[in-house]
N, C-alpha and C positions, 0 to 999 in steps of 0.2 A: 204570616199573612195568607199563602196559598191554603192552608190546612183553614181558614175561616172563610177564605172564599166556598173551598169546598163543602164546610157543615151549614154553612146556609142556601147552596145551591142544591144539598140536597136536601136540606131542608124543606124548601120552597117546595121543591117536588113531591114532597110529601102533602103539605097542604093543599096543590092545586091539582091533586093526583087524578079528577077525574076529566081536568082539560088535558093534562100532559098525555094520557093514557090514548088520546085520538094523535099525538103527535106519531110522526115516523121512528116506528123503532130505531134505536143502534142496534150495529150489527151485531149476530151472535156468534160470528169467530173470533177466539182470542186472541188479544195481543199476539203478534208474531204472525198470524194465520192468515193474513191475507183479509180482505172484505166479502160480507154475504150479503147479498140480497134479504131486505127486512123480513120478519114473518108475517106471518097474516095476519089482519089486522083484530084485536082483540072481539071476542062475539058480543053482542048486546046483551044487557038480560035476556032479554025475550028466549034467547038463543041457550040460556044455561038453565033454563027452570026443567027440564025434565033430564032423567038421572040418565038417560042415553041418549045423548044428541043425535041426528041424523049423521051420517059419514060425507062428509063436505071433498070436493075433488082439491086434491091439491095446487096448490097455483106459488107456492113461496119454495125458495129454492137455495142452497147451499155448495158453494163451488170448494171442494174439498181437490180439485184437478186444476190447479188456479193458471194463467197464461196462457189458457185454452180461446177459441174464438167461441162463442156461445150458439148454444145448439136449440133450434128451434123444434122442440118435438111436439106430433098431433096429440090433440085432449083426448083422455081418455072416452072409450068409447060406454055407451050406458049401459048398465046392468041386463043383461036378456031378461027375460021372464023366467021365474022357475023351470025346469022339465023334468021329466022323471026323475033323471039322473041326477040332479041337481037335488032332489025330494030324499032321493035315498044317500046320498055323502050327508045331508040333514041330520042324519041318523044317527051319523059319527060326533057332529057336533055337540059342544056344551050346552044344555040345557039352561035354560033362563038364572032358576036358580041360584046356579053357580058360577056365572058372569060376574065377575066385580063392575062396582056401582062407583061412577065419578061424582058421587055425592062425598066420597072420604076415597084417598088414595095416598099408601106409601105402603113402604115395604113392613114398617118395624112398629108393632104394638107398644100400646101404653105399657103391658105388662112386661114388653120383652126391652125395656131400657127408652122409649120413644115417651116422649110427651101425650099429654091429653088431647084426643080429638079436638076441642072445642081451643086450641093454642093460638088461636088467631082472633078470637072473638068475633066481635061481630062488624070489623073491618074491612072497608070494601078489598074486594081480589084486584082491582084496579089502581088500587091505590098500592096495594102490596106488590104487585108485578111493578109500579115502578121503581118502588125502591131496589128489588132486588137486580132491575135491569141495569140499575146504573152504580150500584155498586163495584166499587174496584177491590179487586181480590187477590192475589191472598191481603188478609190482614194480619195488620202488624200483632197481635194477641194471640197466641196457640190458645188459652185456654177461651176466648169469647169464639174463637174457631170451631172447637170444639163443642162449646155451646149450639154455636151456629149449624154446625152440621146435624146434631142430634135433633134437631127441628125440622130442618128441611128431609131427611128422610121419614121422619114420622110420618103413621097412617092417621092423617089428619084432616078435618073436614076442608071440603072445599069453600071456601068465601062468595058471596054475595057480586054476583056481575061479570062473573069468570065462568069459563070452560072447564071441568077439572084436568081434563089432559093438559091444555094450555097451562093450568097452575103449574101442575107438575110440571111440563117443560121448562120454564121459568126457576122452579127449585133446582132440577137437574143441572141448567146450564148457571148457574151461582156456583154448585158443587163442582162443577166442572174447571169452573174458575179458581178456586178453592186449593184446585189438585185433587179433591176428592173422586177422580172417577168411578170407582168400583161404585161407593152410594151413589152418583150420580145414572148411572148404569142399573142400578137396582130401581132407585124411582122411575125412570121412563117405565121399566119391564112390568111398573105394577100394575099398565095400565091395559085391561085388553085391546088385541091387534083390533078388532072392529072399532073402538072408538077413539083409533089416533086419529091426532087432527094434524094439519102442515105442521105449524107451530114442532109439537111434537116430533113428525118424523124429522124435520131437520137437528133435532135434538139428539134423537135416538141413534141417528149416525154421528158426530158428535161424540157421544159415550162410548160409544160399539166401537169408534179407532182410538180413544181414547187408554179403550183399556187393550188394545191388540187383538181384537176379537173380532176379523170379519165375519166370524160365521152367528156372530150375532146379529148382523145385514140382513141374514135370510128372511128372517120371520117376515118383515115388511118390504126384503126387495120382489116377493110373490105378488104382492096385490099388485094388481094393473094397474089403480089409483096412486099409487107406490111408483110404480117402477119407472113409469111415464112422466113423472113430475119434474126429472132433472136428471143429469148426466151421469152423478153422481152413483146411483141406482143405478143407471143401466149396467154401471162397470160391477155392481155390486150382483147382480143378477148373474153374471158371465162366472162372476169368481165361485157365486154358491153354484150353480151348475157345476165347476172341476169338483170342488170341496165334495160332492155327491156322487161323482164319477163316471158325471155325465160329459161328453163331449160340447167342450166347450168353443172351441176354436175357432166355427164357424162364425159367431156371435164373437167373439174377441176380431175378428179380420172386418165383420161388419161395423165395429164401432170405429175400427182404425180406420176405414175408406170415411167412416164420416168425420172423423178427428175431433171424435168424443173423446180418445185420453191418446198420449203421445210419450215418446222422452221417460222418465224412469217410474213416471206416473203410471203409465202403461207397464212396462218391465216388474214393478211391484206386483201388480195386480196379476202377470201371467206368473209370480211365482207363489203365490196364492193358488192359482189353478191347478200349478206342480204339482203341490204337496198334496190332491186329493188325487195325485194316482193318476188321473186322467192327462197328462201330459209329461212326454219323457224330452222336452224341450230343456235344455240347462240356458238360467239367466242369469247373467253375474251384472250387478248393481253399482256402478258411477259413481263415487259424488261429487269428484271433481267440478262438473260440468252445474252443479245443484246449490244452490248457493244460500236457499233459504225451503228450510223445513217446514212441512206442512203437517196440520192433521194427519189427511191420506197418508203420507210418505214414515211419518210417524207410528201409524197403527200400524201398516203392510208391512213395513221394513221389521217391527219389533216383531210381529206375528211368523216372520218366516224366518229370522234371527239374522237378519242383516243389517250387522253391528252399525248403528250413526255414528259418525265423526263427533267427537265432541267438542268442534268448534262450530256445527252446525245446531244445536242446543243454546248457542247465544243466542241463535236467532229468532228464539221464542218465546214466551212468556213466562216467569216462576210457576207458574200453576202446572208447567210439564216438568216439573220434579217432582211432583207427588205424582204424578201418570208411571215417570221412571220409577219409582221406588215401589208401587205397585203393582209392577210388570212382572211376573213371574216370570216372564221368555226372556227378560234380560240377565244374565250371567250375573252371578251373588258379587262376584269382586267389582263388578261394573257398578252394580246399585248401591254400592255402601256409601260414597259420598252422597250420591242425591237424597237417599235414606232419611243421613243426620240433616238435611236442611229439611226433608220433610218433616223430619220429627221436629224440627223446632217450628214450624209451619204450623204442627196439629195434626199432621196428617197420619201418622204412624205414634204408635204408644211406647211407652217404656219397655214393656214387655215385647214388643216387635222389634224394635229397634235390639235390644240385647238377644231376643232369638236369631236374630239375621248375623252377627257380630258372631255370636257363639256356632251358627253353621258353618261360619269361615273356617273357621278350624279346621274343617273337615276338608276343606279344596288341596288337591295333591300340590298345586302351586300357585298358593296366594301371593300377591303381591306385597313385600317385604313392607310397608309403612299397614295396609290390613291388618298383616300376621299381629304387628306389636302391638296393634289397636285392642286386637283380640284375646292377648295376651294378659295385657294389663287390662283388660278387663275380668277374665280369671282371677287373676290375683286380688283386683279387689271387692269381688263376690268371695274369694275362697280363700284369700294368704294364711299365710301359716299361724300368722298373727296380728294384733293391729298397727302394729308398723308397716307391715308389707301393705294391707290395705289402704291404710292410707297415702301412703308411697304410691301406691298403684294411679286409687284415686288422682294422686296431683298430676301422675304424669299424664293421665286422660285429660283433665282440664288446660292444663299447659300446652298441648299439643291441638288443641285449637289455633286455627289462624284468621278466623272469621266470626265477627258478633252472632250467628245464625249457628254455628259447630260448638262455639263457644256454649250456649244454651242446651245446644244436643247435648253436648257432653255431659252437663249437668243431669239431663232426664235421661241417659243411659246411667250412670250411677247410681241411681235416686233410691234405688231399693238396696245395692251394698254400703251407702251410706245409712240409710235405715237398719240396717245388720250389726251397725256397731253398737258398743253399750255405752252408755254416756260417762264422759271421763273429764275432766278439769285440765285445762293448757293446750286446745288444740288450737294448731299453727294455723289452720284452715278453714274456720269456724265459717264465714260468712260463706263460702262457697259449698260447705259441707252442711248446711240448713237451708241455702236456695235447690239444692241438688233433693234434698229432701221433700222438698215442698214443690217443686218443678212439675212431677207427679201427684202431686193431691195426697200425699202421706202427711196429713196434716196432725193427725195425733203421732204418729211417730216421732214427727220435728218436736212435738209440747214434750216430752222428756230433756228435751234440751232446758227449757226454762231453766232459770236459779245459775244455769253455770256459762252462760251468755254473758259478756259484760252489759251495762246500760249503754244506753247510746249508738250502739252502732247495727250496722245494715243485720243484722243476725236478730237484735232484741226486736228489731221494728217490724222486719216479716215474722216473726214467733206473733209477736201483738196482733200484726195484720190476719192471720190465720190461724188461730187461736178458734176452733169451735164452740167453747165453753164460755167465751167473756160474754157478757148482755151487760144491758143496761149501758145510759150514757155517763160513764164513770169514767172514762181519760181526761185529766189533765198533763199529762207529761210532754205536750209537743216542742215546750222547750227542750226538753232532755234530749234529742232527736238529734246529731251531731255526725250528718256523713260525712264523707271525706271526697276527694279528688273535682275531678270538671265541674261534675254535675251533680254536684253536693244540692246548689240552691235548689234545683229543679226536683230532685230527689225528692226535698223536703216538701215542698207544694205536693208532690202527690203525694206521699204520705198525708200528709193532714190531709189532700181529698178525699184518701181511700177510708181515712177512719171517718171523719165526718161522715161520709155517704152509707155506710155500713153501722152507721147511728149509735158510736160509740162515746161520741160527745156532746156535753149538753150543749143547748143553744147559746148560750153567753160565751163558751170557747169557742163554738164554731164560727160564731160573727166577727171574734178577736183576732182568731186565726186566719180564717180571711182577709180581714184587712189588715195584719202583720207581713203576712205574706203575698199579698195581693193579687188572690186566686177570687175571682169573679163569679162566685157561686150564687146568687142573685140574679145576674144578666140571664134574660127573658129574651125567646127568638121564636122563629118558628120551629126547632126543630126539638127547642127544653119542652115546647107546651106539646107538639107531638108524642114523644115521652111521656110527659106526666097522663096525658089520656091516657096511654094503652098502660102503663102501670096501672091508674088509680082501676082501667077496665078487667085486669087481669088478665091482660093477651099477652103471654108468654112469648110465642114469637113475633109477635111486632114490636115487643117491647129489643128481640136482640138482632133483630133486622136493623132499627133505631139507633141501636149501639154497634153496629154496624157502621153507623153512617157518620157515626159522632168519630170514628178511629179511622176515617178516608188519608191516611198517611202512610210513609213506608216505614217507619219504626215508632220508638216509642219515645224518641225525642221530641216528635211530631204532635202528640197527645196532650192537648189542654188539661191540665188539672181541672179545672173546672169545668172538665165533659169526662173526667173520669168519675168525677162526683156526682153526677147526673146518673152517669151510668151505673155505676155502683150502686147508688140508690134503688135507679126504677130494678134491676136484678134482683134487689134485694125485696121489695116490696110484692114482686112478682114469685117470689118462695124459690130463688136461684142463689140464694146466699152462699153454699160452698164455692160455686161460680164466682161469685163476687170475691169472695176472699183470696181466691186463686187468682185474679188478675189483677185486685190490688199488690198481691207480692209478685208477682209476674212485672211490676212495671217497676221495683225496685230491684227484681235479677236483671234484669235488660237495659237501662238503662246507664 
């Protein structure tokens, strides 16, 4: 029932996206972070038709120093008139030319892996900020995650009724949600410092602690328009002054008399000032007294290596396990559990996930449950033989204790399961071709064919991920024969995923439906949403949409009959591998 309240209230939002869009944002701190003040409010057209807006004074604000009493600071004062001096630093500047244009912004080209500019078609940007605003993140699907993120960082046109800095904001803090920081940190940066707008710089900081990178503050804690806007900044200004090696202190004793930061908020930030040399001050960090994690206390602490408790990590939201797991300052043996929940997240790859597993090896004193992790993954990349591998293999899988590690595990395998040569009587079959296909080794797993039995979870993900079948030629949904809890539910998406991936003709798929009583018919707002940006060819509204259809915490939570939709529009939109990947994705995980 919740999971259908949800697909129609987001629904809803979608359709009535350009009254919702005057409504008051929700905040853009994540779960666990405390509340922000809304952004500004979205520009008019009028306000997006020319490809560099004017620089708007900041007025929206982000309390990243939370239990502070709020600081009223003077507006920024107006730009003086050029003067000489001003004519000639001109000089230094970027010429016109080479200014990027907020008429397209991201980091990553169509040729360099990123979708096509025009991924949005001709959808309002209004209606797109709010789906993305009110989507809850991470999703239950590594592989529509995956999807998802390769959109949102593309260099992709901006939409009709937006700002494109605002767009990007918008994308960025989705990514952020995601766990995704690093892209999320690439999209703000892609935009130049002259035309951020609030929106954005509260984003930009956001990313920048995100990823432990104060001295990614700099760039915008300079502008006066900047720096003046909120408290935030001002601490951010002090820290890049030490980071520079400039005398900061004066400016850190000034913010204290005003009790702009306080308590370990402050303590963070003077050991930020430490390490640029400018202060021979030693700080040592609490957390007794700290009871809940913040952004700020997150980024400074990981940036100067003052290890968090990690019962203070309850206190936050899943999407700071993909921040942990991409924190390079965090020590290898710290990051390895957050790693594998990233990896099943999306957030981290096969090939990351087994580079990080395989660096342990090298720590003079890994923690004894690491070491064997490490080990037996050796062995079942390299054993001596395929007993030892596969040996290997089960005791990675077995030594999961959680649905989320459980699936790691799988896509850390997935290419020494790919290594084996296919043999007749394996003990392991169904985990040993989800492990395969976990990773998108899709023709690897088709060698398996012929020596899979029928019927079980092994023959149905080979079928489901099969790149070569076409045409609506299945009839075998009887044959379909899971086993355990969630056998029934099993089988409902399976016949969604091949229905929607247009494997069967229309007389099975109306049988099947009403055999299993998966409601592929039922009409809402949110199916015909879908079928527009499908039949329109907007790649990314069509997986924002499918987005909205998986607002659950797993994948028990997932309508069969919104996997079939989704499956569908992916598939009509030329995302078919995608599609195939998270139809078997919904029978590993469940």
């Amino acid at each position: 029932m919740r999971v259908k309240r949800l697909l129609a209230g987001a629904a809803a939002a979608a359709i009535a996206a350009n009254a919702l869009a005057q409504e008051r944002p929700e905040s853009l701190l994540p779960p666990g972070f405390g509340q922000t003040p809304p952004p500004a409010p979205a520009p008019t057209p009028a306000e997006t038709s020319a490809p560099s807006p004017a620089r708007p004074t900041l007025s929206g604000t982000i309390q990243p120093l939370p239990a502070l009493p709020p600081l009223v600071l003077p507006s920024p004062t107006p730009t003086p008139s050029p003067t000489p001096d001003a004519a000639a630093l001109a000089l230094y500047e970027m010429p016109a030319f080479a200014r990027r244009s907020l008429a397209q912004v991201g980091p990553i080209g169509e040729g360099e892996g990123g979708v096509t500019p025009d991924a949005f078609g001709r959808a309002d940007g209004r209606y797109l900020e709010v789906l993305m605003r009110r989507l809850s993140a991470p999703l239950p699907s590594r592989w529509l995650s995956i999807a998802l993120r390769r959109v949102l960082a593309s260099r992709v046109d901006t939409p009709a009724g937006v700002n494109g800095a605002d767009f990007a904001a918008e994308r960025a803090w989705l990514l952020l949600r995601m766990g995704e920081s690093v892209a999320a940190r690439a999209v703000v940066q892609s935009v130049d410092v002259g035309n951020v707008t609030p929106k954005l710089a509260q984003v930009w900081m956001q990313a920048s602690l995100a990823n432990a990178d104060p001295a990614g503050l700099c760039t915008l804690a300079e502008l006066p328009r900047v720096a003046a806007s909120e408290r935030g900044w001002s601490m951010a200004r002090a820290m890049c002054m030490g980071m520079t090696g400039e005398r900061a202190q004066p400016l850190i004793q000034s913010l204290r008399r005003r009790r702009v930061a306080s308590g370990v908020d402050l303590q963070l930030a003077q050991k930020v000032i430490g390490a640029g040399g400018a202060s021979r001050q030693a700080i040592t960090i609490e957390w007794d007294a700290v009871p809940q994690l913040t952004a700020w206390r997150f980024g400074l602490a990981t940036a100067t290596g003052v290890t968090i408790p990690d019962d203070r990590y309850a206190s936050v939201g899943p999407q700071v396990t993909g921040w942990r797991a991409l924190a390079p300052a965090i020590p290898l043996a710290d990051r390895a559990a957050a790693a594998e929940r990233a990896t099943a997240m999306g957030v981290l790859s096969n090939a990351a996930l087994v580079d990080l597993f395989a660096a342990s090896r090298e720590l003079e004193e890994a923690p004894a449950t690491l070491a064997r992790t490490a080990n037996d993954l050796q062995d079942a990349y390299v054993g001596v033989d395929r007993a030892t591998r596969m040996k290997a293999m089960a005791a990675l899988w077995d030594g999961a204790d959680t649905p989320a590690t459980r699936y790691a595990r799988l896509i850390l395998t997935a290419r020494a399961a790919g290594r084996l040569t296919v043999f007749d009587g394996v003990e392991q079959l169904d985990r040993l071709i989800a492990s395969m296909l976990s990773a998108g080794l899709d023709r690897t797993a088709a060698r398996w064919q012929g020596h899979v039995p029928d019927g079980g979870d092994a023959w149905a993900m080979l079928l489901l991920a099969d790149p070569d079948r076409g045409g609506a030629s299945f009839a075998g949904l009887d044959d379909y024969a899971p086993t355990g809890a969630n056998a029934a539910r099993k089988k409902q998406l399976f016949f969604a995923a091949m229905a929607g991936l247009g494997r069967m003709a229309q007389d099975d798929v109306e049988a099947g439906a009403q055999s299993l009583d998966v409601r592929i018919g039922a009409a809402n707002a949110w199916t015909r949403a879908l079928d527009r940006a499908a039949a329109d060819g907007q790649t990314g509204t069509v997986l924002l949409l499918a987005a909205v259809g998986m607002q659950t915490e797993d994948w028990g939570g997932v309508p069969p009959a919104a996997l079939y939709r989704i499956v569908g529009a992916m598939r009509a939109v030329g995302l078919t591998g995608e599609a195939r990947m998270i139809a078997v994705e919904a029978l590993t995980r469940l």
